[in-house]
VOGU-3710 file (C-alpha; in Angstrom, 3 decimals, decimal comma):
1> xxxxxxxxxx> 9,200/-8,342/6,412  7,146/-6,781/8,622  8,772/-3,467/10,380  9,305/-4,040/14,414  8,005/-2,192/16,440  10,049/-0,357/18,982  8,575/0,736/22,531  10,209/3,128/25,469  9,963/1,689/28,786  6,541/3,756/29,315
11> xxxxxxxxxx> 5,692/2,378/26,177  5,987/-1,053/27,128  4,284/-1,039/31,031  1,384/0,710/28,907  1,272/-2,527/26,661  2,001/-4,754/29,132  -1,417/-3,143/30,977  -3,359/-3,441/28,390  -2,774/-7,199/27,889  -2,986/-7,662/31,589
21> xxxxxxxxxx> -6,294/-5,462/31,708  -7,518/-8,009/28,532  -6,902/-11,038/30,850  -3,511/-12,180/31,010  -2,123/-12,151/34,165  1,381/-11,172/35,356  2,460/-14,244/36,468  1,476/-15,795/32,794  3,643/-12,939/30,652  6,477/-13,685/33,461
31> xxxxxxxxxx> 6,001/-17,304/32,710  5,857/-16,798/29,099  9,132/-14,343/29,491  11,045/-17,050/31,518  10,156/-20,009/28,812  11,291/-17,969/26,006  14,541/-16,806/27,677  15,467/-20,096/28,404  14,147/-21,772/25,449  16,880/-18,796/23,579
41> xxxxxxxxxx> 19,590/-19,936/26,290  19,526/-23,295/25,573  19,416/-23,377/21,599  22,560/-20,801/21,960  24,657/-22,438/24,373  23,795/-25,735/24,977  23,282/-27,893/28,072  26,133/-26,467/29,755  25,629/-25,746/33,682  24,112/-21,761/34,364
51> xxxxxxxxxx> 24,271/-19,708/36,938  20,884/-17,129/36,711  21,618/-13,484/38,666  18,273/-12,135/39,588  17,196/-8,812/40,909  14,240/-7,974/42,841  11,565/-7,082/40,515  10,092/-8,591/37,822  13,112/-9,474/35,870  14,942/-11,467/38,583
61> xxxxxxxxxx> 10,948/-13,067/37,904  12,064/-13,424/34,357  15,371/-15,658/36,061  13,392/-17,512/38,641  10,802/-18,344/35,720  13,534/-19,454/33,458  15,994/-21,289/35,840  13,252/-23,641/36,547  12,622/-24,192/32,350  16,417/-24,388/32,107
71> xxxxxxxxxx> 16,640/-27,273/35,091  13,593/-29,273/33,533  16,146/-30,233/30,472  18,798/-31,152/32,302  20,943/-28,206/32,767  22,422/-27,893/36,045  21,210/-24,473/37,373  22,395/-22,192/40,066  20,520/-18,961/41,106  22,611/-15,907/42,923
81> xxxxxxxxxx> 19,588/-13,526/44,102  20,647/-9,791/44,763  18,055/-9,715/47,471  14,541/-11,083/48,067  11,827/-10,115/45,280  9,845/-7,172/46,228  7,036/-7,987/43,557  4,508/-10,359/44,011  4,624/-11,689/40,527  8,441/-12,535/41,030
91> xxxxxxxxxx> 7,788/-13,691/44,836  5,172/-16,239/42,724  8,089/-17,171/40,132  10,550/-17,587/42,880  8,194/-20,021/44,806  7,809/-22,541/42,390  11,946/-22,802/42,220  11,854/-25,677/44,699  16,196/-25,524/45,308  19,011/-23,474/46,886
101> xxxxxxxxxx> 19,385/-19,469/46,472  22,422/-17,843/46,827  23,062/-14,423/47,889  24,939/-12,669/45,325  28,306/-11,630/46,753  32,037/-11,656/46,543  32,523/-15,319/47,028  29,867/-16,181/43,960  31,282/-18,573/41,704  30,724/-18,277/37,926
111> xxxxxxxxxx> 29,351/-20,997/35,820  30,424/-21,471/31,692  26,905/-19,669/31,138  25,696/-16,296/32,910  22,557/-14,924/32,218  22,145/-11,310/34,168  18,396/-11,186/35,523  18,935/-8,374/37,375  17,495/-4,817/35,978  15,119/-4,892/33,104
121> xxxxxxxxxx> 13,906/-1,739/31,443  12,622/0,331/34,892  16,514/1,012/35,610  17,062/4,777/36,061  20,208/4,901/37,934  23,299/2,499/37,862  24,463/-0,196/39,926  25,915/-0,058/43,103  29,793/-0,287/42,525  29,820/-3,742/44,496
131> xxxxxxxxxx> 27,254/-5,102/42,715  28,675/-3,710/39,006  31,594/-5,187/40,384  30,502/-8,610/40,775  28,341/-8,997/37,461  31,838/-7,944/35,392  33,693/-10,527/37,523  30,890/-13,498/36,863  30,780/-12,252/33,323  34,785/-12,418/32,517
141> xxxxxxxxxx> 34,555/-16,062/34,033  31,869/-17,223/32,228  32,090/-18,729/28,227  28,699/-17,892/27,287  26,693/-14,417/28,973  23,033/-13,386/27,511  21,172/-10,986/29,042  17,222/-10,821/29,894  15,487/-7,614/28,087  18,446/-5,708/28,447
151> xxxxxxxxxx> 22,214/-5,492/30,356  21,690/-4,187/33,725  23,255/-0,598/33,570  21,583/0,133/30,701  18,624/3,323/30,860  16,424/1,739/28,052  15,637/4,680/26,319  18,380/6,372/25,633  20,750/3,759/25,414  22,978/5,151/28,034
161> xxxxxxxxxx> 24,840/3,409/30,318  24,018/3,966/34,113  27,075/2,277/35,497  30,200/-0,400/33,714  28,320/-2,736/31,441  29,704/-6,026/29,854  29,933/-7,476/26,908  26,966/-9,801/26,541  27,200/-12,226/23,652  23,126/-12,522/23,320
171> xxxxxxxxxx> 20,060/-10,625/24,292  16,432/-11,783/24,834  13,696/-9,414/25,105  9,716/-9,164/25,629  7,309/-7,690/23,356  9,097/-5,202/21,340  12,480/-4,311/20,929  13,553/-1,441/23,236  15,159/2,054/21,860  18,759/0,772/23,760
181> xxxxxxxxxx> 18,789/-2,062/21,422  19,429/-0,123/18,959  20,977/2,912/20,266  25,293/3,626/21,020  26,787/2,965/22,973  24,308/-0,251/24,627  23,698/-1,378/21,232  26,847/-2,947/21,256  27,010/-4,709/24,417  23,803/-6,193/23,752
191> xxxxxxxxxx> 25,175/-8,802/21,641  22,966/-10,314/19,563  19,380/-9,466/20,022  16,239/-11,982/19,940  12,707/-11,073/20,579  10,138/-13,091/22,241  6,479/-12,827/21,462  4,859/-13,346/25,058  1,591/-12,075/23,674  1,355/-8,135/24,011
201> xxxxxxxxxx> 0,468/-6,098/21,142  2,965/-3,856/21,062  2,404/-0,756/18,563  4,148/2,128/18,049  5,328/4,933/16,202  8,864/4,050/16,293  10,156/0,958/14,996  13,850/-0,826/13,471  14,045/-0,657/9,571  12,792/-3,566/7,737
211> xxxxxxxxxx> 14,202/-4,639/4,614  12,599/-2,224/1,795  9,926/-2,772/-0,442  11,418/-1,039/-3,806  8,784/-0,129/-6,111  8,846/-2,585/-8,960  9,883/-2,050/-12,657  6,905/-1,280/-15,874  7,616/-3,910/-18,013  6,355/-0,740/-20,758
221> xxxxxxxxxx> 8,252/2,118/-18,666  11,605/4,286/-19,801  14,444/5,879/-18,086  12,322/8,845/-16,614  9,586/6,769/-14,987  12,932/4,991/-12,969  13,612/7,915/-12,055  16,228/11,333/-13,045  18,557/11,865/-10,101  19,891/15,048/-10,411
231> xxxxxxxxxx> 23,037/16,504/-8,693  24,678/19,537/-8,119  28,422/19,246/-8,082  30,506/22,000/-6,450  34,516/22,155/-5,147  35,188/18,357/-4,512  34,513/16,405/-7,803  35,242/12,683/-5,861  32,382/12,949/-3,597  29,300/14,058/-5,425
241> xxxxxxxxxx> 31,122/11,257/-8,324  30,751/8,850/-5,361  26,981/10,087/-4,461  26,437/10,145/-8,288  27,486/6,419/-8,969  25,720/5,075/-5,778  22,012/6,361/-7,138  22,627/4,816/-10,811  24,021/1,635/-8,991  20,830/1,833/-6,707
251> xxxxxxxxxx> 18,657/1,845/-9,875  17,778/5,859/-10,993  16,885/5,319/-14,456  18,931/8,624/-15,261  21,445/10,440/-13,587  23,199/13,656/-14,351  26,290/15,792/-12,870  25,013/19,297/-13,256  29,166/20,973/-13,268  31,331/23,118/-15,174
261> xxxxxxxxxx> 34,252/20,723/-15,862  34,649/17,463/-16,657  34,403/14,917/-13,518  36,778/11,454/-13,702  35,821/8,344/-12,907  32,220/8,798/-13,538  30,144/5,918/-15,624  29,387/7,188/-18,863  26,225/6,491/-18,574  25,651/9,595/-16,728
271> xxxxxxxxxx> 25,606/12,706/-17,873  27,559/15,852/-17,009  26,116/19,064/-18,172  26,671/22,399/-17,622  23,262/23,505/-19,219  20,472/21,346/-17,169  17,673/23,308/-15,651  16,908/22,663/-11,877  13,424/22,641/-12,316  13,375/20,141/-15,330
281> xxxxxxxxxx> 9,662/18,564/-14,380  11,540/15,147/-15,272  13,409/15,811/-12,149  12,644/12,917/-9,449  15,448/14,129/-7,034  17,720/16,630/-6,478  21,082/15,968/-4,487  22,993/18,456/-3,036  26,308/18,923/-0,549  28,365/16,109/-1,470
291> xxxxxxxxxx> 31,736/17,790/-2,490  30,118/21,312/-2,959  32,746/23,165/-0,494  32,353/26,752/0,407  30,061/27,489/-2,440  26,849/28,766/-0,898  25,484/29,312/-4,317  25,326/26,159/-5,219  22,896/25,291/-2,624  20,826/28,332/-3,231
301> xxxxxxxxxx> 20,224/27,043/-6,623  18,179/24,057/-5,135  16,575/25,536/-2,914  15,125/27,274/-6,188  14,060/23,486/-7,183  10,589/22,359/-6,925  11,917/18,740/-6,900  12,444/16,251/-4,113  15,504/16,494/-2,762  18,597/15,109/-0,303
311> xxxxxxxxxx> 20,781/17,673/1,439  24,225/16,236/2,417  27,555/16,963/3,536  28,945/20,558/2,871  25,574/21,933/2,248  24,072/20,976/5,817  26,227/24,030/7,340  25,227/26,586/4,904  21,516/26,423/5,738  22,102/28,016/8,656
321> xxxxxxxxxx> 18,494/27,753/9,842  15,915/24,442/9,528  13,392/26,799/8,841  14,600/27,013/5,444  14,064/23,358/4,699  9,947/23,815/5,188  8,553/22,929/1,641  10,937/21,959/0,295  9,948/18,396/0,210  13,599/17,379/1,677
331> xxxxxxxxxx> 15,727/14,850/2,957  18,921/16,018/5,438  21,464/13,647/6,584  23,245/14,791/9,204  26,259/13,389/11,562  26,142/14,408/15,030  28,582/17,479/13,941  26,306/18,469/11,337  23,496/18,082/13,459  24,329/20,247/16,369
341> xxxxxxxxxx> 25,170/22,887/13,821  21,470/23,274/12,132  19,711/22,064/14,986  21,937/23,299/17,977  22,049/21,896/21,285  18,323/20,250/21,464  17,981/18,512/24,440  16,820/14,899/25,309  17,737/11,480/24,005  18,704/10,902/20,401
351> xxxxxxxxxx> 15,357/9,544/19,124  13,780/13,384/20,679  16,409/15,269/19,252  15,801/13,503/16,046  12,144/13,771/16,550  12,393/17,537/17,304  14,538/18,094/14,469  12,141/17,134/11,715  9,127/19,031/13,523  11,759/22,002/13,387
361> xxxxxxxxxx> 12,501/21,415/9,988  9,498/20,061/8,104  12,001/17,750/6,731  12,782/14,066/6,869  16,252/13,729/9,214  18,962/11,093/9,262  20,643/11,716/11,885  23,692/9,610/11,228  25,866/7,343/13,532  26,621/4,343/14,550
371> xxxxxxxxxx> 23,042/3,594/15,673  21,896/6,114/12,249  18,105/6,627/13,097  15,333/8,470/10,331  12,714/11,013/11,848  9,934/11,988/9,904  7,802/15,136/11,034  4,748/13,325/11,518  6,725/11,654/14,319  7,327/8,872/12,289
381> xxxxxxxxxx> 11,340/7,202/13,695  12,988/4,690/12,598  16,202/2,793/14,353  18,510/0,998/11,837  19,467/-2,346/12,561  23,333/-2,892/13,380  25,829/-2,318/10,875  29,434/-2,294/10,467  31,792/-0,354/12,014  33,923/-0,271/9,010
391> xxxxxxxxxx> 31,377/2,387/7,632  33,432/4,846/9,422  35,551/5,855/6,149  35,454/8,257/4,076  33,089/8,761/1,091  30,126/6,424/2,480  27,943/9,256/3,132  28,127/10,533/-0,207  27,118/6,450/-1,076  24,033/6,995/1,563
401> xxxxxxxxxx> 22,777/10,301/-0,112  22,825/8,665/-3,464  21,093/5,750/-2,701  18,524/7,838/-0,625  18,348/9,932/-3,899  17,417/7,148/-6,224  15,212/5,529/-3,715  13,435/8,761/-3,927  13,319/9,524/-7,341  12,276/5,809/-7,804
411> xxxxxxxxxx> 8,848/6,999/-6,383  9,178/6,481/-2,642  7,914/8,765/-0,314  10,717/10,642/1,689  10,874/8,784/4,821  10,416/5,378/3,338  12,875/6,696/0,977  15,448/7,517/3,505  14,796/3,973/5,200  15,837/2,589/2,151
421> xxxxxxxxxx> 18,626/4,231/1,861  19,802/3,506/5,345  19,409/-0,296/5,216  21,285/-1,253/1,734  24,052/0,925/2,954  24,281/-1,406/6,013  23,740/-4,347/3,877  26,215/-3,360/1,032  28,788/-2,599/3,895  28,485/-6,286/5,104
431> xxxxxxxxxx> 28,612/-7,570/1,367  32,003/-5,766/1,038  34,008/-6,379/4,104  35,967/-4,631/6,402  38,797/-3,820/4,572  36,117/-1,530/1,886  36,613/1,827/0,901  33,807/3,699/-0,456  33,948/2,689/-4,140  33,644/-0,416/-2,800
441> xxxxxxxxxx> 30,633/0,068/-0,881  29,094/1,620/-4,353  30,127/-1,447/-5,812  28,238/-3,719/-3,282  25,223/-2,143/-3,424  23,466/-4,582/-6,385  24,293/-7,278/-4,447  22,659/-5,560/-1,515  19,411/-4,610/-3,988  19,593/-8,371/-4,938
451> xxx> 18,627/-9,573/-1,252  15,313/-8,113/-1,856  14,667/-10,026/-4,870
//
C-alpha cells in the first residue's frame, strides 16, 4: 500500500493551484469535492433526510455542490447557510441549488443526518460562540454527523481546536489527508476519515504510515543475516525482558540480554550474557533505556557501539544533549515528557517540533502519543494512523523499542525502521483488545506481522 500523502493547508492551496493552473477549474474540483462528499454520505448513512450547514467560502461550495448530488437520489435535503458565499466558485455552486436556504440560527431544526460545511482548512480562529453554539446543538440532535475536509474549529495543521468541536462520526476530505487528521486532540473528533481523489497531485514530504514492507527471508540465510538485536539491561529486569521478547517475536534472528544476573520470564531462546562485546560486527541493533534506571553507565557503553541503535525510556534523560546522538546512526523514542527534556521547549506545532528535533539530533525521532508521529532529519515525517487508546499501559513502549529494534536489525533503514515499528504496535494493540497488558501486546504482534503476509 502506497504511503498517503499528507499536506498543510499551504500545502494544499499550492496543489490545488497547480491543478487549476494545468486546466481544471475551481468550479470542477468543487464539483468533484461535492460528488464525492455526498457519494461518502449516502453509502454511510443511507437515504435518510440531511440538513447541509454551509459557510461562506469554498467549503459551504463543497455543501451547496453536494446537497444538490444528495437531492438527485432522493434524499430530502435542507441547507442552513451561515451567510451568503463570498467566493465566486461557491456563489456558482450555490446557483445551481434551485430550492429554499435557510439562515442558520437559533430556531434551525436538525435533521437525522448533519453534515457541517462550514470551515474547511483556511480556519485560523474559532467560531463565534453563537455559531459554535448552534453546530453542537444540530449535532446532539442529529443520528448521523460527517464532516467536509475537516470539523469546523479545527486549525488544520496543528490539530488544535479553535473553538468547542463535536464528535463527528465520519470525515471526507480532498486531495490529501490533512496533518489534523491525524493529530490530538482533532484526530478524534474526526471520526472516521475517507479521502476523495478530486484530481490534484498532491506530494509531499509528510505522509500517514502505510503498512510495512518487511524485508523478506533467504531461503539459504542463518540467524545473523535476520538480524542480532542486542540489549543492554540495567535496574528494571521486566522492561528491557518486555523490549527483549517483542524484537524476537517481531522476527530478529538472534537476540541477547547483555546483564549481570539472571532475568525471568525471558524465552530461552535468547541469550543472557554477561561477556558480549558491544561492538560484535554481528551486531544489527543495539537497544538501550528500557529498565536501565539511574545507571548512566550503561548508556555510555552504547554510545561506544558502532551499531544501529534505539534509545528508549530511562536512557532518553541521561543524554542530556541531542548533540550527542549525531553519528550514532540512532533511533529515540520519546513521550512528550521525554521530549521536552532532550529537546526543551521547541516551539511550533508537533510535526515542527518533531521536525526540528531530528535536524537537532541527527537522529530518527518518535515522538510518542496518541497521534505518535516519526521525523527523520532529512525532513522526512510520518503521522501514524489511529490506534487504541488502550496503549496507554505500562510496558508498551518497551514492546515499540523492540519491534523498532528488530525491524532495524532486519535490514531496514532507520526511519522506515521506526515506521515499522510504529504501525504493528498499533495493529498488535487492536489484535489484543482493550483489556491487554503489555505481554499481551508482545504476544499479538505475529498476528500483527501476519497481516502483511
Amino acid at each position: 500500500m502506497v504511503a498517503r500523502p499528507i499536506l498543510t493547508a499551504e500545502a494544499m492551496r499550492a496543489a490545488e493551484q497547480a491543478a487549476i493552473d494545468g486546466g481544471t477549474s475551481v468550479e470542477q474540483l468543487m464539483e468533484r469535492a461535492g460528488a464525492a462528499l455526498a457519494e461518502a454520505a449516502y453509502r454511510f448513512a443511507g437515504p435518510v433526510p440531511a440538513l447541509l450547514l454551509c459557510g461562506p467560502g469554498n467549503n459551504g461550495g463543497d455543501g451547496y455542490s453536494a446537497a444538490r448530488h444528495l437531492a438527485a437520489r432522493g434524499v430530502a435535503v435542507r441547507i442552513a447557510a451561515l451567510s451568503e458565499p463570498k467566493s465566486a466558485a461557491a456563489q456558482w455552486a450555490l446557483g445551481h441549488w434551485h430550492r429554499e436556504v435557510e439562515v442558520l440560527s437559533d430556531s434551525t431544526l436538525s435533521a437525522p443526518l448533519v453534515i457541517d460545511c462550514l470551515f474547511g482548512t483556511g480556519l485560523k480562529r474559532g467560531l463565534k460562540d453563537t455559531v459554535s453554539a448552534q453546530l453542537s446543538r444540530l449535532c446532539e440532535q442529529a443520528v448521523v454527523k460527517i464532516a467536509c475536509d475537516l470539523p469546523s474549529g479545527v486549525e488544520s495543521d496543528s490539530g488544535a481546536e479553535l473553538s468547542p468541536v463535536p464528535m463527528f462520526d465520519m470525515t471526507v476530505t480532498f486531495g490529501a489527508l490533512k496533518p489534523a487528521h491525524r493529530l490530538y486532540p482533532a484526530m478524534h473528533k474526526c471520526g472516521r476519515v475517507v479521502l476523495a481523489d478530486i484530481g490534484i497531485d498532491a506530494r509531499s514530504d509528510w505522509h500517514e504510515i502505510a503498512p510495512p514492507v518487511v524485508p523478506p527471508l533467504d531461503p539459504g540465510g542463518h540467524k545473523y543475516d535476520r538480524g542480532l538485536v542486542h540489549a543492554l539491561a540495567g535496574k528494571m529486569p521486566g522492561a528491557i525482558a518486555l523490549a527483549a521478547t517483542a524484537a524476537a517475536r517481531a522476527g530478529a534472528g538472534y537476540v541477547r540480554v547483555s546483564t549481570s544476573r539472571h532475568i525471568d520470564g525471558l524465552p530461552s531462546s535468547i541469550v543472557q550474557t554477561d561477556t558480549a562485546e558491544v561492538n560484535d560486527e554481528r551486531i544489527g541493533c543495539l537497544l538501550v533505556g528500557p529498565g536501565m534506571g539511574d545507571i548512566p553507565q550503561v548508556l555510555t557503553l552504547a554510545l561506544t557501539s558502532r551499531a544501529p541503535k534505539v534509545i528508549d525510556a530511562d536512557a532518553i534523560p541521561h543524554l542530556g544533549e541531542p548533540e550527542r546522538l549525531k553519528g550514532q546512526d540512532a533511533i529515540v523514542t520519546p513521550h512528550e515528557g521525554e521530549f521536552r527534556r532532550l529537546f526543551g521547549d521547541i516551539g511550533g506545532s508537533k510535526p515542527e517540533r518533531a521536525l526540528e528535533a531530528a535536524r537537532r539530533s541527527g537522529a530518527v525521532v518518535v515522538y510518542k502519543g496518541p497521534d505518535t508521529l516519526v521525523a527523520s532529519p532529512d525532513g522526512q515525517l510520518a503521522f501514524a494512523p489511529p490506534a487504541p487508546a488502550w496503549l496507554a499501559t505500562a510496558g508498551t513502549g518497551d514492546v515499540l523499542s523492540g519491534i523498532i529494534a528488530a525491524m532495524r536489525a532486519r535490514g531496514m533503514p532507520g526511519f522506515d525502521a521506526a515506521c515499522a515499528g510504529v504501525w504493528l504496535q498499533g495493529r498488535a494493540a487492536e489484535i489484543a483488545g482493550p483489556e491487554m497488558i503489555a505481554d499481551d501486546l508482545v504476544r499479538s504482534v505475529p498476528q500483527a506481522l501476519a497481516l502483511l503476509a
